[in-house]
N, C-alpha and C positions, 0 to 999 in steps of 0.2 A: 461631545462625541459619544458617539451609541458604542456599546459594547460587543462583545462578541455572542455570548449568551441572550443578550437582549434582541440582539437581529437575527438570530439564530432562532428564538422565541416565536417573532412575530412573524418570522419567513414562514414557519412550521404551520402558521394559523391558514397559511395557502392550503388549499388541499393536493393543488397538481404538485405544489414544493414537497408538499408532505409523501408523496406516494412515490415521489423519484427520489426522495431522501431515503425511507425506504426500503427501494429497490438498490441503493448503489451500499446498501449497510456491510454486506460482504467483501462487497472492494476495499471500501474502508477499514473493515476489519482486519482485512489481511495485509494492508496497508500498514498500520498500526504495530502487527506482531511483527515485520518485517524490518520497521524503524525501529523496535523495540530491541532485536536481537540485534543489530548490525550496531545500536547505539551500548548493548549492552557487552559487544566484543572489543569495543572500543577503535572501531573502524569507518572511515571516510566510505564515501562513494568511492573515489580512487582507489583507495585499498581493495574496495569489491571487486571491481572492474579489473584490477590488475589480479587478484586471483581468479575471475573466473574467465578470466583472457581476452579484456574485451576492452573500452573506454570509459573513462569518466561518461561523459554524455548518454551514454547506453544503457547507465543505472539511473541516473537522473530524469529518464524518459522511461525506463520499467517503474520505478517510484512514483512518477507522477502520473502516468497513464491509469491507476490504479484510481485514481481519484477523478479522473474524466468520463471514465468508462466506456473510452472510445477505444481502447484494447484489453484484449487476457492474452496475460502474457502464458507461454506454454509450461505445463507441468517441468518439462526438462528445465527449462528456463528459470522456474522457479527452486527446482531442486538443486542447479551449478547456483543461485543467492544464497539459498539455504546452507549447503555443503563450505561457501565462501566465507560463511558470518557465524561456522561451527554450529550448526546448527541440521537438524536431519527435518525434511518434507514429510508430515502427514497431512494425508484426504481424509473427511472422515463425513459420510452421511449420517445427518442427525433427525431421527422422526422427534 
């Protein structure tokens, strides 16, 4: 059985994999701090959804959409996770 680093490795030596890997690095990223906080408040999906008034399903589909990149979810949207997982929403243009 191949690893995860090891297919990860040799998907990269693609170049179209490599350029849509990428292009989705900020989804990811934001992805990341997002699991990051929510795992560091010690809070479920559930938990989110029910403080930011909404469904299980509705976090689990903001979470994973992140990693599809077939949405962005809205600033506000991100700021009721954020404010959810104690946590405050910065933008921040980087040159």
């Amino acid at each position: 059985m191949i690893g995860h680093n090891k297919l990860k490795e040799r998907a990269l030596r693609n170049k179209a994999v490599q350029e849509e890997y990428e292009a989705l690095k900020p989804e990811f990223g934001l992805l990341r701090e997002m699991l990051k906080a929510r795992n560091k408040a010690g809070l479920s999906q559930a938990n989110v959804a029910e403080r930011m008034g909404t469904k299980a399903p509705a976090i689990t589909r903001l979470e994973s959409s992140l990693t599809s990149g077939q949405h962005s979810p809205s600033i506000a949207t991100l700021k009721k996770y954020a404010e959810a997982v104690g946590c405050h929403l910065e933008i921040k243009f980087i040159h």
